[in-house]
C-alpha positions as semicolon CSV with decimal commas, in nm:
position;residue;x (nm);y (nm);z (nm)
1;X;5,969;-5,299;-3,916
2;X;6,108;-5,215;-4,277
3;X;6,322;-4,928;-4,206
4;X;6,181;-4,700;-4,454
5;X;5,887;-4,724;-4,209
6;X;6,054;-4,533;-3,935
7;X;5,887;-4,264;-3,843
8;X;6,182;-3,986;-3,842
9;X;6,162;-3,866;-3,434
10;X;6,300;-3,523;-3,470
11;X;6,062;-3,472;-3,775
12;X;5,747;-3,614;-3,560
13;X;5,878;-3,331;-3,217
14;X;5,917;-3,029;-3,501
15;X;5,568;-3,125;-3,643
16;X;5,375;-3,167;-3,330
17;X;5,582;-2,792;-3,168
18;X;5,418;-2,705;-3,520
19;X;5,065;-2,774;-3,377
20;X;5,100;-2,656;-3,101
21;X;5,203;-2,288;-3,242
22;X;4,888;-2,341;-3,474
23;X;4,675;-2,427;-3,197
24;X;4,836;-2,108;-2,971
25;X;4,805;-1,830;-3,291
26;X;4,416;-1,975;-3,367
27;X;4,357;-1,929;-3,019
28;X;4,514;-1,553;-3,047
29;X;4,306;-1,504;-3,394
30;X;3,973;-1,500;-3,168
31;X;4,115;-1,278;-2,891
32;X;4,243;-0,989;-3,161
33;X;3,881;-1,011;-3,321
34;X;3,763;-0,947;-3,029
35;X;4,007;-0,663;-2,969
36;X;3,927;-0,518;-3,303
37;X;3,603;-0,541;-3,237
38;X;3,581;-0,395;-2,891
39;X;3,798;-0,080;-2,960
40;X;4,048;-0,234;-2,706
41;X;4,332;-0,167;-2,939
42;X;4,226;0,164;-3,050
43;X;4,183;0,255;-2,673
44;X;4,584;0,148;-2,615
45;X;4,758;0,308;-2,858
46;X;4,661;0,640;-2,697
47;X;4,752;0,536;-2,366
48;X;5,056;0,516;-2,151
49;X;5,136;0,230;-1,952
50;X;4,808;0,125;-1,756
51;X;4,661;-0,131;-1,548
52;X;4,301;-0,349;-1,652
53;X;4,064;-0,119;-1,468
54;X;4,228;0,182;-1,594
55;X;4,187;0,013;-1,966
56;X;3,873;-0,113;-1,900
57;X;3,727;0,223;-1,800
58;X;3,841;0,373;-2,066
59;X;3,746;0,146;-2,303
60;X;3,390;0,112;-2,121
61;X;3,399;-0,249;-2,092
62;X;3,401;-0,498;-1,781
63;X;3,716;-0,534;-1,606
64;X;3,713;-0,897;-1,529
65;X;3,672;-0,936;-1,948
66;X;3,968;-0,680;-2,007
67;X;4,177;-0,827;-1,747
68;X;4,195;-1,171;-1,847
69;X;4,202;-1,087;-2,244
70;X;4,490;-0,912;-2,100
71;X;4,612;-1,213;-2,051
72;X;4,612;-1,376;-2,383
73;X;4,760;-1,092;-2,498
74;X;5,046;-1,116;-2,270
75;X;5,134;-1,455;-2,345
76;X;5,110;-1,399;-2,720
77;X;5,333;-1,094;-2,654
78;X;5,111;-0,883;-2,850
79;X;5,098;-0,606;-2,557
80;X;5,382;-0,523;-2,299
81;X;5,325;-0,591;-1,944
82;X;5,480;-0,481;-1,646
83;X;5,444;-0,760;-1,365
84;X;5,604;-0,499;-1,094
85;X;5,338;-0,245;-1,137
86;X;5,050;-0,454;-1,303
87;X;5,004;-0,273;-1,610
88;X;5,016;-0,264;-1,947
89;X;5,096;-0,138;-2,350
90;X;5,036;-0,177;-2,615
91;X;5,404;-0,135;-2,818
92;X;5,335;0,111;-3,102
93;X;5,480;-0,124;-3,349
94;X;5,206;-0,346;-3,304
95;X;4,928;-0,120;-3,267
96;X;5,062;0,048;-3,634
97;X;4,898;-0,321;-3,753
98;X;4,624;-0,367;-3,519
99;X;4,456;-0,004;-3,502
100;X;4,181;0,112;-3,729
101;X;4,451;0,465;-3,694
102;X;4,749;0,293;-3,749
103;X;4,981;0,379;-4,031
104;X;4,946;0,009;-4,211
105;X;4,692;-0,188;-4,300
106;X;4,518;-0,271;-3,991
107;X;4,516;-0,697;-4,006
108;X;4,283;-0,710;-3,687
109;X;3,999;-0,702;-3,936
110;X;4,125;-1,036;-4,113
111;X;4,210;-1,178;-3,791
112;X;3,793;-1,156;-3,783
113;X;3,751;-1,418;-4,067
114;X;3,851;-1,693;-3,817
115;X;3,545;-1,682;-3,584
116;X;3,300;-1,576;-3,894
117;X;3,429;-1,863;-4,055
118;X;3,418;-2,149;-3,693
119;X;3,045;-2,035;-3,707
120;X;2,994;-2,284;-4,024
121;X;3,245;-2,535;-3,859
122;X;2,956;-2,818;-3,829
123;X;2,769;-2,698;-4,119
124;X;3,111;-2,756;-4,356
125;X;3,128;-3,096;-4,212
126;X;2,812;-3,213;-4,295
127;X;2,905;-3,099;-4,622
128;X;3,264;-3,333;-4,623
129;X;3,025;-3,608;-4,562
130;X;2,663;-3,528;-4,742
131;X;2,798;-3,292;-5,063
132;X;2,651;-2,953;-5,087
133;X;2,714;-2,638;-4,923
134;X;2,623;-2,355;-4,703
135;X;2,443;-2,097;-4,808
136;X;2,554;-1,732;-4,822
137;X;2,279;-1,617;-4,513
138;X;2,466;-1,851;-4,310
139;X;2,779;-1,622;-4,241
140;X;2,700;-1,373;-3,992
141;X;2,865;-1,093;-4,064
142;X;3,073;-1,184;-4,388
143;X;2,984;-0,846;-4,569
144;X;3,040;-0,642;-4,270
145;X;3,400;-0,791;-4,237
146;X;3,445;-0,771;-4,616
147;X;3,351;-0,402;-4,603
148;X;3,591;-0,343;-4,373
149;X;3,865;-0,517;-4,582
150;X;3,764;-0,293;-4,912
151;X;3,796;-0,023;-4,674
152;X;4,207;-0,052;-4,681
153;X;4,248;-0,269;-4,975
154;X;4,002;-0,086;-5,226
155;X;3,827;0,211;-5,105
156;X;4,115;0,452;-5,055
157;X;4,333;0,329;-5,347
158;X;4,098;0,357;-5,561
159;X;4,129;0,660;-5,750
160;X;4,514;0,667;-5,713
161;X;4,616;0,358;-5,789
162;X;4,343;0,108;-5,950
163;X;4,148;0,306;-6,177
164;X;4,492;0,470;-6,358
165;X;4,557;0,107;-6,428
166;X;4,365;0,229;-6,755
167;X;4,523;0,567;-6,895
168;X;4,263;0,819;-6,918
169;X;3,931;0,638;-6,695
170;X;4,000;0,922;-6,463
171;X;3,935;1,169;-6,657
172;X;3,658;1,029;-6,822
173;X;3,507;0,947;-6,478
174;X;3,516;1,327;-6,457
175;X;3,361;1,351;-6,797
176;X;3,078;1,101;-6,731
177;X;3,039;0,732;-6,784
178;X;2,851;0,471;-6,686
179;X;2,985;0,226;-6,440
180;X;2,870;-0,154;-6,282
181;X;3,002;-0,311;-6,043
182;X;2,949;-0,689;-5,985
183;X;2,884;-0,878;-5,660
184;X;2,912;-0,510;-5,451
185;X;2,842;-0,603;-5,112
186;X;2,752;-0,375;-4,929
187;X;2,861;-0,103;-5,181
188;X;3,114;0,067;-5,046
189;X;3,365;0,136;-5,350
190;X;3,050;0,225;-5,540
191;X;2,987;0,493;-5,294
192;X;3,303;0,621;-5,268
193;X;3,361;0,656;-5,632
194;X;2,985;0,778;-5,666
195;X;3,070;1,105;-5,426
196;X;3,422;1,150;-5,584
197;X;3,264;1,112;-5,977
198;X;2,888;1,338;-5,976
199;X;2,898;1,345;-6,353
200;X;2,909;0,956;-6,378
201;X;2,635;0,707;-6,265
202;X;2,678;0,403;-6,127
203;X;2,504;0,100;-6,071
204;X;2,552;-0,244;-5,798
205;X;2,448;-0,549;-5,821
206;X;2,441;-0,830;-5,525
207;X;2,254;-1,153;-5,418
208;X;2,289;-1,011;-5,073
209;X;1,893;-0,821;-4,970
210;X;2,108;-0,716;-4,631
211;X;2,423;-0,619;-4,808
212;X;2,214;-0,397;-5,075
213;X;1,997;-0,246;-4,820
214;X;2,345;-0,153;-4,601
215;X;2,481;-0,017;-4,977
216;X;2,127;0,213;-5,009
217;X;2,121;0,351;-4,667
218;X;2,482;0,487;-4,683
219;X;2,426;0,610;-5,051
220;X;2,115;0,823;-4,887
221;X;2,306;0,932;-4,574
222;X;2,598;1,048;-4,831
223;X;2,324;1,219;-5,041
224;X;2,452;1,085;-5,369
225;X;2,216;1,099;-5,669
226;X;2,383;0,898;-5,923
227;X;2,428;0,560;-5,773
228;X;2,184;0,287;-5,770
229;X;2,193;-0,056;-5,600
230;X;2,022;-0,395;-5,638
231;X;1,976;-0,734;-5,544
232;X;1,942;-0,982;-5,821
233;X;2,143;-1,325;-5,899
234;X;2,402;-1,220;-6,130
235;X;2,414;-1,554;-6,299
236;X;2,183;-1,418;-6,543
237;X;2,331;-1,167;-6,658
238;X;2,395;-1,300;-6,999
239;X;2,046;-1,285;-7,079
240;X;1,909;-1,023;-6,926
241;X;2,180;-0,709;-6,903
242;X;2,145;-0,444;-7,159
243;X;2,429;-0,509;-7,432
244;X;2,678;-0,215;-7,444
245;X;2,505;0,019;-7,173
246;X;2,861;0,050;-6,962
247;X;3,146;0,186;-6,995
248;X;3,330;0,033;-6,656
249;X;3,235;-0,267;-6,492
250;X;3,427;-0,362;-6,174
251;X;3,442;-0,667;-5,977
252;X;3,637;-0,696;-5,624
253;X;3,668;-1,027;-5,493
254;X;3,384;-1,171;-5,652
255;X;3,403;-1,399;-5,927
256;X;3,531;-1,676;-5,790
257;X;3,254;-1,792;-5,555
258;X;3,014;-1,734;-5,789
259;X;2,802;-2,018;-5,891
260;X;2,808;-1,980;-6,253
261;X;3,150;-1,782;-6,300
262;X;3,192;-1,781;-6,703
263;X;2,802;-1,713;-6,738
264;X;2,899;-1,324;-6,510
265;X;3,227;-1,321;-6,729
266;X;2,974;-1,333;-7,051
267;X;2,719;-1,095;-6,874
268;X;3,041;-0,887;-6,842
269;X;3,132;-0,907;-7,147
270;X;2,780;-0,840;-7,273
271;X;2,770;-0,491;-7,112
272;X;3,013;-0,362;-7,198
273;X;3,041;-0,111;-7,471
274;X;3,294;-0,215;-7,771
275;X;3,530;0,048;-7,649
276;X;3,444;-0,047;-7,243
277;X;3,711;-0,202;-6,987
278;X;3,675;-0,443;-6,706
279;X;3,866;-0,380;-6,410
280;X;3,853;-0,749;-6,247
281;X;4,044;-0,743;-5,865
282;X;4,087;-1,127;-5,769
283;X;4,297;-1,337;-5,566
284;X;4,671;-1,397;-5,657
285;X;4,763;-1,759;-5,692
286;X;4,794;-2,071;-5,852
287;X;4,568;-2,317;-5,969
288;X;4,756;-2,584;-5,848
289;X;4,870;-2,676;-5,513
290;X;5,228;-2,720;-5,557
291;X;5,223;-2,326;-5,698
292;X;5,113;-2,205;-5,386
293;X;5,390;-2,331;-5,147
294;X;5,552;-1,998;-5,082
295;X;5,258;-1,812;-5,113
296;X;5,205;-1,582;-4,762
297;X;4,832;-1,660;-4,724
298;X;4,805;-1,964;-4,898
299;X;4,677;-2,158;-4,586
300;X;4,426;-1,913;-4,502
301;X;4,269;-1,855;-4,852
302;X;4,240;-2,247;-4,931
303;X;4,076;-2,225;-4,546
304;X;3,854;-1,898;-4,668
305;X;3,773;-2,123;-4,958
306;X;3,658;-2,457;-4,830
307;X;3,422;-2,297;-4,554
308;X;3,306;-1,972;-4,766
309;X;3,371;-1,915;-5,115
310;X;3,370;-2,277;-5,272
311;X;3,078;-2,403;-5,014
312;X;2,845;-2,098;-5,101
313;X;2,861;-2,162;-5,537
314;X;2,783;-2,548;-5,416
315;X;2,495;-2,423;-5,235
316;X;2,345;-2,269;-5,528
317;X;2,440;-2,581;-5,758
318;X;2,735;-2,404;-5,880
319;X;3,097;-2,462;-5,994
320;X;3,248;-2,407;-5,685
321;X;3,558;-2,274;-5,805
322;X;3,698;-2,144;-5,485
323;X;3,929;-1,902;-5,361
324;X;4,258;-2,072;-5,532
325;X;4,117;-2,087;-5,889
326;X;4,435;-1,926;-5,954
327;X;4,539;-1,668;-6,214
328;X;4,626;-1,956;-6,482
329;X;4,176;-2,001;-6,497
330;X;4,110;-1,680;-6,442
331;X;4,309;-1,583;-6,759
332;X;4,115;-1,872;-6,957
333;X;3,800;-1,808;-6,794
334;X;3,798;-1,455;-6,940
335;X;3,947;-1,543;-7,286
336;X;3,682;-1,799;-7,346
337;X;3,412;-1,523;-7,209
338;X;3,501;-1,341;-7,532
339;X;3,774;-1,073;-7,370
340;X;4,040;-0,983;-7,632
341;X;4,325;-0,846;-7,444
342;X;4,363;-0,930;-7,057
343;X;4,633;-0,783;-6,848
344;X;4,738;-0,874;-6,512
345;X;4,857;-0,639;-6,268
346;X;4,989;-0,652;-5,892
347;X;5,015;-0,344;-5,653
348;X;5,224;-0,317;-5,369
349;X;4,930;-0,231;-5,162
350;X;4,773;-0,571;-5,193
351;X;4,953;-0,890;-5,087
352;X;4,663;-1,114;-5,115
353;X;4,527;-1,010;-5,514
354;X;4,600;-0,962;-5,839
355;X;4,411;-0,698;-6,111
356;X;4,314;-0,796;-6,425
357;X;4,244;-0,501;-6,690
358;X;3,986;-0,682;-6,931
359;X;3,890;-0,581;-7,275
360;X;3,646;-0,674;-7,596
């Protein structure tokens, strides 16, 4: 065999120990959803050293489930165990970044995209092999997961750090405007800034008839007055928003998987008033691959984008962007929607995006 041929041994043992870590922390990705998801890590972190039955009691879950999820965690030295005694911790260190109490972002609640996503597994191949996509109803619980996300990425930095990316919108949030936001799931920055803003209205727009109906309950449990939600396809917006009627529009996360993106940029545009801004939040990256190399996430978004955000605009005959449509489009996307001045910003808070500041 030639010799440039040669497979390079050491290079074939570190790629396949490679694998085998990927195979081990996908694994781990399932059992810390399910953690999240059944309190289990909330229930450690205020508890000493313990053994299954002790956690599973106190959690109120079966012991048998506890005591062998136990086990993944043990070998994934996520939790502490004592082998002596039986029992268990969870090391406060790592329950600071799997706790819904913690004092960082908790990343438990991303660790949820990986089953959400393996739901669609078959459905994405078919698409590899037929063309197409998957439709948003496919993803069971999508919004609910993305709700919780906005929770610690949007929600409470909201006021303090997102909006003052435009000098003055705070105080003419206090004043009254009015305000859209885009693609709001299941509405929960509208709601927020709904109860911290009574003299402004606001007004959400989704394609999701579960997401808006989650939005509408919470906005009557909260007992707000000047928020309003609905479920339309924003693709349309062009045509049929009223020209000038807002102030603010906001979009989190959502123009890339749209299926018509620059049509929403030009309803955008369209709404807003000549002396309006767009506050666009979208994910930080590159358009091309090779930009992306020492990006943190950059596995997991172009993963989040073949098997949600890409496949869902496909579904609907769209452009299917993706997740990576990186900054370089976004900035053309929005000049050629008819935006004037476009500045990008990125806060500390948020790893994963960038914040454009958009105006006519």
């Amino acid at each position: 065999m030639n010799q440039m041929f040669r497979p390079d041994t050491d290079r074939a043992q570190e790629f396949e120990g490679r694998v085998v870590g990927m195979i081990n922390d996908g694994a781990l990705c399932l059992m810390v959803a399910i953690g999240h998801r059944t309190g289990l890590f909330d229930t450690m972190a205020g508890m000493a050293w313990a053994n299954s039955a002790e956690i599973a009691e106190a959690a109120g879950l079966q012991e048998r489930y506890v005591r062998e999820w136990l086990g993944a965690m043990t070998v994934g030295r996520i939790v502490d165990h004592d082998p002596d005694t039986g029992t268990y911790r969870l090391p406060d260190e790592h329950a600071r970044v799997l706790t819904r109490d913690g004092e960082g972002d908790n990343m438990a609640v991303a660790a949820q995209i990986i089953p959400v996503l393996a739901n669609v597994e078959t459905d994405i191949v078919d698409c590899f092999r037929e063309g197409g996509g998957v439709p948003y109803e496919r993803f069971d619980r999508f919004h609910e997961v993305m709700m919780e996300d906005s929770n610690q990425t949007v929600v409470p930095n909201l006021v303090d750090k997102i909006l003052p990316l435009v000098d003055g919108l705070v105080g003419k949030l206090e004043r009254g405007i009015r305000v859209l936001d885009v693609g709001c799931g299941r509405g929960r920055a509208l709601n927020s800034l709904a109860a911290a803003f009574p003299n402004s209205t606001f007004v959400g727009y989704d394609l999701s008839d579960d997401a808006i109906a989650f939005a509408r309950a919470e906005t009557r449990q909260q007992g707000s007055t000047n928020v309003a939600f609905y479920s339309r396809d924003v693709t349309d917006l062009e045509a049929t928003v009223e020209a000038t009627a807002f102030d603010l529009v906001l979009t989190f996360d959502a123009i890339h998987d749209q299926a018509d993106p620059m049509a929403v940029l030009r309803g955008i545009r369209r709404a807003l008033k000549d002396d309006g801004v767009y506050i666009c939040q979208d994910i930080r990256g590159s358009h091309h691959h090779h930009g992306n190399m020492d990006h943190p996430l950059a596995p997991f978004l172009y993963t989040v984008s073949t098997m949600h955000c890409m496949t869902v605009s496909l579904a609907q005959g769209g452009e299917g962007l993706g997740t990576m449509w990186g900054c370089e489009t976004a900035l053309s996307y929005m000049a050629d929607a008819g935006f004037s001045s476009v500045t990008q910003y990125e806060l500390e808070h948020d790893i994963m995006n960038v914040y454009y500041v958009c105006r006519p």
